[in-house]
KEKE-3310 file (N, C-alpha, C; in steps of 0.2 Angstrom, whole numbers, plus 5000, padded with zeros to 4 digits):
npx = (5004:5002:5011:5001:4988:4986:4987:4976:4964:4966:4961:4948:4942:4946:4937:4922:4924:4924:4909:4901:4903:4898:4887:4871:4856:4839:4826:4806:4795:4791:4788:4793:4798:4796:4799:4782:4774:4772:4781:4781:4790:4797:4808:4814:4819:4838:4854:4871:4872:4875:4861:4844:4837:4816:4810:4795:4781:4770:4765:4763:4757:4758:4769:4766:4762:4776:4777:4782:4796:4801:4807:4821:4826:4836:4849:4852:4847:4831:4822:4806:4796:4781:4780:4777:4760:4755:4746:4752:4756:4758:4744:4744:4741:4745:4752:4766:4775:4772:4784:4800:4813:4808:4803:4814:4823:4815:4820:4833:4832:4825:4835:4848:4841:4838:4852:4861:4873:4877:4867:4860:4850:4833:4823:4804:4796:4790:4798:4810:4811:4813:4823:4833:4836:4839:4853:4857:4860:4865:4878:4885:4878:4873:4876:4873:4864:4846:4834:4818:4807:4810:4805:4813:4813:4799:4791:4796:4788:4777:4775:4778:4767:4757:4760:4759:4745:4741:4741:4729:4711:4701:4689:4693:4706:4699:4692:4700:4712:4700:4698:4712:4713:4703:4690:4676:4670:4657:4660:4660:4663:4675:4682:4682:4690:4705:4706:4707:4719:4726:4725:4735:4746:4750:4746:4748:4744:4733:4722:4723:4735:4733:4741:4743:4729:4728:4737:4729:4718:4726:4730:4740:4728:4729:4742:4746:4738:4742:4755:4757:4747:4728:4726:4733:4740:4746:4758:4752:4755:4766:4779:4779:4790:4800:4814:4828:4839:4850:4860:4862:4875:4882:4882:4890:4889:4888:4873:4857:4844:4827:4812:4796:4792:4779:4779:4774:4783:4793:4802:4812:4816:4819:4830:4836:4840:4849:4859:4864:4868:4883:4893:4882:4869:4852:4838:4824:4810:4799:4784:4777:4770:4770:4769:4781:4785:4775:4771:4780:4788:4796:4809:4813:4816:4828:4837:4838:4845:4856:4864:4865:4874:4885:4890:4892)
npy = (4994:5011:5027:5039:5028:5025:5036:5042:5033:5034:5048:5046:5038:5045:5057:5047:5043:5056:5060:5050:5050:5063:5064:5069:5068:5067:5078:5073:5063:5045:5027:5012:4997:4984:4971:4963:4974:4991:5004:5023:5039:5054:5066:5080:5099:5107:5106:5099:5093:5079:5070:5072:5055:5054:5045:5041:5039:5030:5012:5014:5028:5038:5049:5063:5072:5075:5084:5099:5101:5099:5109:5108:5108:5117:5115:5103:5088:5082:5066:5059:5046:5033:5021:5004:4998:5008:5026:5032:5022:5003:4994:4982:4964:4953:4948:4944:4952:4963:4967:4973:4970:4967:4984:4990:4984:4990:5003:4999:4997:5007:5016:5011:5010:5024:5026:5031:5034:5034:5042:5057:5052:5052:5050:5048:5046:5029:5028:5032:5019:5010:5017:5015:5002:5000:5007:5000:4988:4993:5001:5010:5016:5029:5044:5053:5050:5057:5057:5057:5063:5051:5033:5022:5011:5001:4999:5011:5020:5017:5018:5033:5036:5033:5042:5053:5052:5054:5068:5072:5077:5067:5063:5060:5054:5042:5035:5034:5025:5014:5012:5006:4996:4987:4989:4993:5010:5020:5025:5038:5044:5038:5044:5059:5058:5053:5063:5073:5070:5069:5084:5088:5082:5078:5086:5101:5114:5125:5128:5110:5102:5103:5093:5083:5080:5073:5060:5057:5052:5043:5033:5016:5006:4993:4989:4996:4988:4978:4977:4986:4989:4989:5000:5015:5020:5004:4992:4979:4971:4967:4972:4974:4971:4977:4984:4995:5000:4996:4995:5007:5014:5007:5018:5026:5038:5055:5059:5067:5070:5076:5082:5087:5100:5097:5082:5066:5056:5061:5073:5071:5056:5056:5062:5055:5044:5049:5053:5037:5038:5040:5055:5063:5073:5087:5094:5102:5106:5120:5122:5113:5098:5081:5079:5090:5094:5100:5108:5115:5120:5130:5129:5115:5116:5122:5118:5103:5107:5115:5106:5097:5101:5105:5093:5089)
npz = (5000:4995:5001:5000:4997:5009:5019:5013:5019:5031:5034:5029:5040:5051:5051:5049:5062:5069:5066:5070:5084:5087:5085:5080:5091:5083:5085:5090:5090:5090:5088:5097:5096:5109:5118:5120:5116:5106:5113:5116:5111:5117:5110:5113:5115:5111:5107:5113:5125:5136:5137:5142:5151:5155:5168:5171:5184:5195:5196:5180:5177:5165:5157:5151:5163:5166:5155:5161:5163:5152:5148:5154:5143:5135:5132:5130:5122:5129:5133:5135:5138:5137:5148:5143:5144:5147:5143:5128:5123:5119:5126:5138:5144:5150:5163:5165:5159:5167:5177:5185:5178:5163:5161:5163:5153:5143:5144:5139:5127:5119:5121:5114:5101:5099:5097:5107:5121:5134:5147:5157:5172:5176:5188:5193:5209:5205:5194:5201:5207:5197:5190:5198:5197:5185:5183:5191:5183:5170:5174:5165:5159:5163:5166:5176:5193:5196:5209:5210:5223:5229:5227:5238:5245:5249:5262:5270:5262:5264:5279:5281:5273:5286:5293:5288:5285:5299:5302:5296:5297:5309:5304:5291:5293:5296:5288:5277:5285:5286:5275:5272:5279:5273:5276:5270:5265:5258:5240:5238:5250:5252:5241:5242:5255:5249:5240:5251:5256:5244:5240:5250:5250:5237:5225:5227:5221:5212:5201:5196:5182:5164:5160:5169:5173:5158:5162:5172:5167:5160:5164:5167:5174:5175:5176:5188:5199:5199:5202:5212:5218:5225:5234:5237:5250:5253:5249:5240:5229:5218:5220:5235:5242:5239:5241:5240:5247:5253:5243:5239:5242:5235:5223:5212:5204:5203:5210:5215:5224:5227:5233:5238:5252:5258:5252:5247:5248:5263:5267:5277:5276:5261:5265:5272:5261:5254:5264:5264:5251:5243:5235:5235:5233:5240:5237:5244:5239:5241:5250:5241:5233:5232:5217:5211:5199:5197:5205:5211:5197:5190:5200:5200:5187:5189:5201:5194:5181:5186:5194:5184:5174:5182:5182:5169)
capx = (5000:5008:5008:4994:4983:4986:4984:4967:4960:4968:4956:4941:4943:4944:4931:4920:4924:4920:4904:4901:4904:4895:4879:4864:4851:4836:4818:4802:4790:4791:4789:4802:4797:4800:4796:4776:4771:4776:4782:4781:4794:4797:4814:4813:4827:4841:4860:4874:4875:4872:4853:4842:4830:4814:4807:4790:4780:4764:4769:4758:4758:4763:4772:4763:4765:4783:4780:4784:4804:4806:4811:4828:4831:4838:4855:4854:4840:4826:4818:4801:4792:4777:4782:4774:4755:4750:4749:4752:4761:4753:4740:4744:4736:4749:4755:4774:4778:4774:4791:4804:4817:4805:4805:4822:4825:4812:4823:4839:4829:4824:4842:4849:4835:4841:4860:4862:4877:4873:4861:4858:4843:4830:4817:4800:4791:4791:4802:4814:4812:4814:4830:4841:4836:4843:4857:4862:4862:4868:4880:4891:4874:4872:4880:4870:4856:4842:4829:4814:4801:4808:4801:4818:4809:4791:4791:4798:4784:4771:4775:4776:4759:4756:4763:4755:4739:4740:4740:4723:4706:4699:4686:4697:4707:4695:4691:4708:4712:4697:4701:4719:4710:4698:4683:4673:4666:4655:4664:4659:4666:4680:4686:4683:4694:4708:4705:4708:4726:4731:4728:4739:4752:4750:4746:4745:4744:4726:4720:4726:4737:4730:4748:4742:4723:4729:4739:4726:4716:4728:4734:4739:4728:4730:4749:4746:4737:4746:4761:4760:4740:4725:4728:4740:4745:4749:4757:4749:4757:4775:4782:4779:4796:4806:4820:4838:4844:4857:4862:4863:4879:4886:4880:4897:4889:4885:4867:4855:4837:4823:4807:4791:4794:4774:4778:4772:4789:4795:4811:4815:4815:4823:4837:4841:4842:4854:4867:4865:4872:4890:4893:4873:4866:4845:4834:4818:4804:4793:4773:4776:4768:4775:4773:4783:4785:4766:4770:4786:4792:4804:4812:4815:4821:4835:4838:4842:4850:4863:4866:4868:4878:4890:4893:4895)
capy = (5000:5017:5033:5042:5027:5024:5043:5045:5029:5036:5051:5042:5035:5050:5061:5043:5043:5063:5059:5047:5053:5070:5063:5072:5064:5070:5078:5070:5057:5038:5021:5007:4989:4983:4963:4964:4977:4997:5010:5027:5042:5060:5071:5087:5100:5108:5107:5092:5091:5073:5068:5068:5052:5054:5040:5042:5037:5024:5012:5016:5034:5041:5054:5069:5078:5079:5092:5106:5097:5099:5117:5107:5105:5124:5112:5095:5085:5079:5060:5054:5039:5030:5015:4999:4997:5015:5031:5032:5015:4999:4992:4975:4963:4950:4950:4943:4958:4968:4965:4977:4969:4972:4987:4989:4982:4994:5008:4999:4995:5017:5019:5008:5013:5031:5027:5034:5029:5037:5047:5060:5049:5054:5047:5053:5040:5021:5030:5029:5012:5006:5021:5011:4992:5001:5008:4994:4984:4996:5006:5012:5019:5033:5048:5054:5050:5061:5054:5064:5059:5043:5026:5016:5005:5001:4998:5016:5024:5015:5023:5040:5037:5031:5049:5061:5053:5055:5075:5074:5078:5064:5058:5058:5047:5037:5032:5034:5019:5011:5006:5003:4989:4982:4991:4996:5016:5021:5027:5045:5046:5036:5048:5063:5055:5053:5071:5076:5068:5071:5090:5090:5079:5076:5091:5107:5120:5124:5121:5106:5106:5100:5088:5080:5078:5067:5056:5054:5048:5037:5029:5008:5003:4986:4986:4998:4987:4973:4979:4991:4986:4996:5005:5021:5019:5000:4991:4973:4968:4965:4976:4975:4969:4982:4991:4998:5004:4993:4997:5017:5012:5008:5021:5027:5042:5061:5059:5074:5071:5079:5081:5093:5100:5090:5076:5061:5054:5065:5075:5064:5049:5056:5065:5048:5040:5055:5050:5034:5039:5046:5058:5064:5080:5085:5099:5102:5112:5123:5123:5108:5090:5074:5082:5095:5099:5105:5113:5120:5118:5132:5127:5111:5115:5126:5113:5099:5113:5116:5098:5091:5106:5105:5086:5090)
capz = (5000:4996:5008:4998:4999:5017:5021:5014:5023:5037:5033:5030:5046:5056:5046:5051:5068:5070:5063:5074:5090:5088:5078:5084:5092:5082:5089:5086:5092:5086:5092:5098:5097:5113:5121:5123:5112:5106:5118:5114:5114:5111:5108:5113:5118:5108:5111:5110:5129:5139:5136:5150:5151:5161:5169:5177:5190:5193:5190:5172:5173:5156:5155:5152:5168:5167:5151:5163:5164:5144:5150:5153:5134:5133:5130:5128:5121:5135:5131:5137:5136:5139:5149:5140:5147:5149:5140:5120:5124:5118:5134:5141:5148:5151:5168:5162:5156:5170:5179:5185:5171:5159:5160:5163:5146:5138:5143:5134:5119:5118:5121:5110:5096:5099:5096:5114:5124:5140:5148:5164:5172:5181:5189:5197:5209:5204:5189:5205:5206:5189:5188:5201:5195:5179:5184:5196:5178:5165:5176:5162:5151:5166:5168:5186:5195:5199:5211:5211:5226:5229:5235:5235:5252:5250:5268:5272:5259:5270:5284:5279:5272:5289:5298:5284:5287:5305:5303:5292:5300:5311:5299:5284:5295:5300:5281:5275:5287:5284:5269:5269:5282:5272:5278:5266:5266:5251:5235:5236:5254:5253:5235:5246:5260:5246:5239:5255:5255:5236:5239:5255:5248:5230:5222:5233:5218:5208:5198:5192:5175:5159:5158:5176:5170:5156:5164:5177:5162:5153:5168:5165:5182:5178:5179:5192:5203:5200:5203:5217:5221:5225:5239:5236:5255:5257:5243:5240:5223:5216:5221:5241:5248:5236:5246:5239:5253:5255:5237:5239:5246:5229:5217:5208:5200:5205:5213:5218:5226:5228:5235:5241:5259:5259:5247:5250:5249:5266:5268:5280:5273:5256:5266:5272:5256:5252:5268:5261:5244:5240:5232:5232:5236:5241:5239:5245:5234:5244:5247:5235:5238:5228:5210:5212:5193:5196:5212:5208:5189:5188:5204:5198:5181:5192:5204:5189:5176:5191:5195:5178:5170:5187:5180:5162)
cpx = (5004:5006:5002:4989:4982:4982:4978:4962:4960:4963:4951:4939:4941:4937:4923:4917:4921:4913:4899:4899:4902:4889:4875:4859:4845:4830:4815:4800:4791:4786:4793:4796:4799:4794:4788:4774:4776:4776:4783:4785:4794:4806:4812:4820:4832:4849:4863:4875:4873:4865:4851:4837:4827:4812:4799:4787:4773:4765:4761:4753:4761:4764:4771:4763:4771:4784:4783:4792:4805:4809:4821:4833:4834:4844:4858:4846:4836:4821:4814:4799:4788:4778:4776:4767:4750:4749:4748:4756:4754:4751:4742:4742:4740:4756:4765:4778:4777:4779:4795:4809:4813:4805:4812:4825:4820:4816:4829:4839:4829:4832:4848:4845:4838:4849:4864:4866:4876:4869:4863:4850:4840:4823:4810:4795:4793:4797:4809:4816:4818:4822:4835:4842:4840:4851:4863:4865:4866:4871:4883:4885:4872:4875:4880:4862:4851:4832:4825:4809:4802:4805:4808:4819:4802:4789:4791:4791:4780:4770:4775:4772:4756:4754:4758:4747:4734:4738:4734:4719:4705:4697:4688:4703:4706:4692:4697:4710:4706:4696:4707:4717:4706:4691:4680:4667:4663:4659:4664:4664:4674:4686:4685:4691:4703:4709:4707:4717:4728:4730:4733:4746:4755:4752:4745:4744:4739:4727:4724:4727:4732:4734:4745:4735:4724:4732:4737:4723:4719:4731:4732:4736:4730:4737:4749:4743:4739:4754:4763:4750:4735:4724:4736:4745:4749:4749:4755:4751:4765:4780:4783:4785:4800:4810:4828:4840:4850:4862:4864:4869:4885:4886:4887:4895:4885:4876:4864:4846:4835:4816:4804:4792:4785:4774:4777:4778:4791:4802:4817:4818:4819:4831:4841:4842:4850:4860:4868:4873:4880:4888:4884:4873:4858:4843:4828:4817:4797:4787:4774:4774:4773:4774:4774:4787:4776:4766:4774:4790:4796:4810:4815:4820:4826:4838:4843:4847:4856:4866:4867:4875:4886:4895:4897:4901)
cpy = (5006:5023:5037:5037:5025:5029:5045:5038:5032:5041:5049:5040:5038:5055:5054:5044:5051:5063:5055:5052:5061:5070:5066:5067:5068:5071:5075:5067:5051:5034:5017:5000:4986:4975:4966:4970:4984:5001:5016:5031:5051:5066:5076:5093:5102:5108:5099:5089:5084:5073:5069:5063:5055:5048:5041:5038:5031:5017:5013:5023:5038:5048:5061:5074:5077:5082:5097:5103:5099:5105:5115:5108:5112:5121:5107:5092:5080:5073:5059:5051:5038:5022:5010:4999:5004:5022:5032:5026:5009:4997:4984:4974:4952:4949:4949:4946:4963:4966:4974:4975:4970:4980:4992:4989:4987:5000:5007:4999:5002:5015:5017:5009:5019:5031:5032:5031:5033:5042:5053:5055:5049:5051:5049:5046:5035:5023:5027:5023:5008:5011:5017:5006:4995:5001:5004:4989:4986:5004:5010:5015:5025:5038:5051:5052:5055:5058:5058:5061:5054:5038:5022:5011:5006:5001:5006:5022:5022:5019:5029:5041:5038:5038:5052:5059:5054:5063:5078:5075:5071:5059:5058:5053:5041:5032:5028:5023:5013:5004:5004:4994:4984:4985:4996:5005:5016:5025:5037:5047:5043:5043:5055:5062:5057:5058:5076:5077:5071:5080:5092:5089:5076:5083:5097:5113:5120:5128:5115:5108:5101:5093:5082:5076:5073:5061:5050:5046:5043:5032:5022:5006:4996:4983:4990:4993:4980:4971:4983:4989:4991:5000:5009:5017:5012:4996:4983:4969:4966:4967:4977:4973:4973:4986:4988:5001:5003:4993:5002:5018:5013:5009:5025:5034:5048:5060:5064:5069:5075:5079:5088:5095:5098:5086:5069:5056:5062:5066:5072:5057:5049:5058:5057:5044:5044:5054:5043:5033:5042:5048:5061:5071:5080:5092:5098:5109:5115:5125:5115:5100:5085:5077:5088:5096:5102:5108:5116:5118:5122:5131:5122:5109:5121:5121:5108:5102:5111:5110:5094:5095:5108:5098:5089:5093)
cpz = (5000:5001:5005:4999:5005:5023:5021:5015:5029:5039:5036:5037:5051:5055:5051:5059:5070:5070:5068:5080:5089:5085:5085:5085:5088:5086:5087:5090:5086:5091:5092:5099:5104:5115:5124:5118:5108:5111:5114:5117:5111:5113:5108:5114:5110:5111:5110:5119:5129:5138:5143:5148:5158:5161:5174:5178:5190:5200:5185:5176:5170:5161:5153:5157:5169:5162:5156:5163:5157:5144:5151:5145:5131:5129:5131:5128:5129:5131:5139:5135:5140:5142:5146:5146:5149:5144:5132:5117:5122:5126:5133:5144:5154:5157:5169:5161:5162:5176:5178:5179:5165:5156:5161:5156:5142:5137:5141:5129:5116:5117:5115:5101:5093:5097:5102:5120:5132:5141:5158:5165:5176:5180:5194:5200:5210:5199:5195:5204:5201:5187:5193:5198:5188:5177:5187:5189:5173:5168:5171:5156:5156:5171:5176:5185:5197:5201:5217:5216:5226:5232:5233:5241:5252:5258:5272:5268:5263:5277:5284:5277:5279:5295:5296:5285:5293:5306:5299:5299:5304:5308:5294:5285:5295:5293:5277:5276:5287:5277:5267:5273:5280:5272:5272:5267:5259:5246:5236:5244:5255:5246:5239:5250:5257:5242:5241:5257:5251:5239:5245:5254:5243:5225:5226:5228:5214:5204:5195:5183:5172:5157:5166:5173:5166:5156:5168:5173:5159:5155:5165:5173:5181:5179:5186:5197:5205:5202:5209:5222:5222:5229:5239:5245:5257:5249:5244:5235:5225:5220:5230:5245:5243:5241:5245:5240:5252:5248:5236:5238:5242:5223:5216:5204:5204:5205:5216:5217:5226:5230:5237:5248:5261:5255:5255:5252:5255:5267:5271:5278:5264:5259:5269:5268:5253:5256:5267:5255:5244:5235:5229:5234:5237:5241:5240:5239:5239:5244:5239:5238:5231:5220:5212:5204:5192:5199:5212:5204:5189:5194:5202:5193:5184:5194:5197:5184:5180:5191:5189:5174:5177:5185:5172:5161)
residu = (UNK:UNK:UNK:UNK:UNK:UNK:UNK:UNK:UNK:UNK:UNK:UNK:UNK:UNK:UNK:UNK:UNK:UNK:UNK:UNK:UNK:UNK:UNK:UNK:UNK:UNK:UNK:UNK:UNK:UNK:UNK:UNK:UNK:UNK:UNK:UNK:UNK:UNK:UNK:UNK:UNK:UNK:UNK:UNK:UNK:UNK:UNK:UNK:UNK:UNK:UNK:UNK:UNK:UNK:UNK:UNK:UNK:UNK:UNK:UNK:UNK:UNK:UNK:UNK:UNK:UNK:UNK:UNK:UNK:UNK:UNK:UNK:UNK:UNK:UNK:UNK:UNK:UNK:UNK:UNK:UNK:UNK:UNK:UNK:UNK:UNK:UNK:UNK:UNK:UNK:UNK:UNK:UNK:UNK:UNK:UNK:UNK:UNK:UNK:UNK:UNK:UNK:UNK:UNK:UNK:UNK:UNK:UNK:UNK:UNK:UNK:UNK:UNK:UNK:UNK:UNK:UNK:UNK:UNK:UNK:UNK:UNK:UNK:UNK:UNK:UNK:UNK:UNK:UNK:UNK:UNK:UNK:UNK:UNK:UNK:UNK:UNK:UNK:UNK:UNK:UNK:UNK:UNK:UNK:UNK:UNK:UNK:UNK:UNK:UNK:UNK:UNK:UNK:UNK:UNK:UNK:UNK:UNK:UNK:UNK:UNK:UNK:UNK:UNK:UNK:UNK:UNK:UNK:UNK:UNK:UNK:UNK:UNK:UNK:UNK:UNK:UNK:UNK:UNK:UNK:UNK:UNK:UNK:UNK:UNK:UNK:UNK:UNK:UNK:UNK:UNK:UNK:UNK:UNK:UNK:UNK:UNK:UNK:UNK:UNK:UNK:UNK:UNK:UNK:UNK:UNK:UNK:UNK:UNK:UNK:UNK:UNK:UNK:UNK:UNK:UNK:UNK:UNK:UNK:UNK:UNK:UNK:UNK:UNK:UNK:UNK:UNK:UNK:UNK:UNK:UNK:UNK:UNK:UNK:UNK:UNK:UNK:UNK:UNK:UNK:UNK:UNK:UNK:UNK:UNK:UNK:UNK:UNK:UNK:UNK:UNK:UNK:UNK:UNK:UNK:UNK:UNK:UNK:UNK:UNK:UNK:UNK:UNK:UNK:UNK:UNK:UNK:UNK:UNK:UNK:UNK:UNK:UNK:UNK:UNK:UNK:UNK:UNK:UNK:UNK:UNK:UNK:UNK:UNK:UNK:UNK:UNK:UNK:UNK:UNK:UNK:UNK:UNK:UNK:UNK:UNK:UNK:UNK:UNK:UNK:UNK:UNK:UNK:UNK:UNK:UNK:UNK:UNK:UNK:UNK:UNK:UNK)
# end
């Protein structure tokens, strides 16, 4: 081979490589094939920084109320999805599939799909959940964690429900635990009862959004109650003996919590996932209950900005 055609493979090569390693993720909404049916996505955001994925909460609530977050995508694109079963995601009915590895593997399949070697990965909720069990597996596909209102001990979220229902009215009590035990109140007073909670500790800000609303709507309850069961305060499904405490231990990457100073996930309980953690950090959002992108979104999108653009 002589030095000129050597030189310009040598070329080709690098040019290749360049190409490569800078390729744009582009915007847009699809679908991705994933085990069980299709999952839905959308590309948002401009910029070549780190990507953020979201993962939200449920388990089978879409993605919709984390729009007020694509405020991050000032300079790096922002990926949501509809986890399989809920959403603009295909509906199942196949209990096989609802599995923490399942979806675990849905979000390598997106990643993979996308041509996306890592990610900023944040998660809201059950999204927590399903962001460790991720991470614990494909350490090397996530640049930091960001664990928004977590539950990473079922056990610990119960109790907290336990506390926060202790400071409602009497009779809102007295339903509340009624039916975490079984006892049957009539639908109207029992969704009162639950009303009276969510505005204390769910959503404290009103009107409710129009991004909240449709979620409510598009929830998957059959993963949701097979999964986590029907009672918000006490889990009955799969999901009942989840706790990665003892894993917090050995997360390896810039970690930053958060929560509402009334989330349902309490300060307490998150700031001790946080001295758990190395290298983690926690803010509270104030007057904000458990979504605290509806109770305080541009807090949020400060909070996270800072925290990912300190890594970067």
């Amino acid at each position: 081979m002589n030095l000129s055609h050597l030189t310009f493979r040598l070329v080709v090569v690098v040019l290749l490589f360049s190409c490569d390693h800078e390729k744009e993720i582009l915007s847009g909404e699809g679908y991705v094939d994933v085990r069980g049916g299709k999952i839905w996505y959308r590309v948002s955001g401009n910029g070549k920084q780190i990507p953020i994925l979201m993962l939200h909460g449920g388990p089978g609530t879409p993605s919709h109320y984390l729009n007020p977050l694509n405020a991050l995508g000032s300079d790096r694109k922002v990926i949501t999805f509809d986890q399989l079963g809920c959403g603009r995601s295909d509906a199942i009915s196949d209990t096989t599939l609802m599995t923490i590895d399942n979806f675990v593997e849905q979000i390598n399949t997106l990643l993979k799909e996308l041509q996306i070697d890592e990610v900023h990965l944040y998660g809201h909720s059950w999204g927590t959940m399903l962001g460790m069990d991720f991470y614990l597996k494909y350490p090397e596909k996530v640049k930091t964690l960001i664990f928004a209102s977590p539950c990473l001990s079922v056990e610990m979220w119960e109790n907290d429900g336990d506390s926060l229902i202790s400071t409602l009215p009497d009779s809102v009590q007295m339903v509340l635990r009624n039916n975490i035990n079984g006892v049957a109140d009539d639908s109207a007073t029992l969704a009162q009862a639950v009303a009276v909670y969510s505005d204390a500790f769910y959503t404290r800000k009103k009107p409710i959004s129009a991004d909240l609303d449709s979620a409510t709507w598009s929830t998957g309850l059959n993963v949701y109650n097979y999964m986590w069961g029907s009672n918000e305060f006490f889990a009955r499904g799969t999901l009942k003996d989840y706790d990665r405490t003892k894993e917090l231990s050995s997360i390896d990457v810039p970690t930053l919590y958060t929560c509402g100073d009334f989330d349902s996930a309490t300060p307490k309980i998150v700031k001790y996932y946080q001295r758990l953690t190395p290298n983690a950090k926690f803010v509270v959002f104030k007057n904000a209950g458990h979504y605290t992108m509806h109770d305080a979104a541009e807090d949020n999108v400060k909070a996270i900005s800072e925290f990912v653009e300190a890594v970067d």
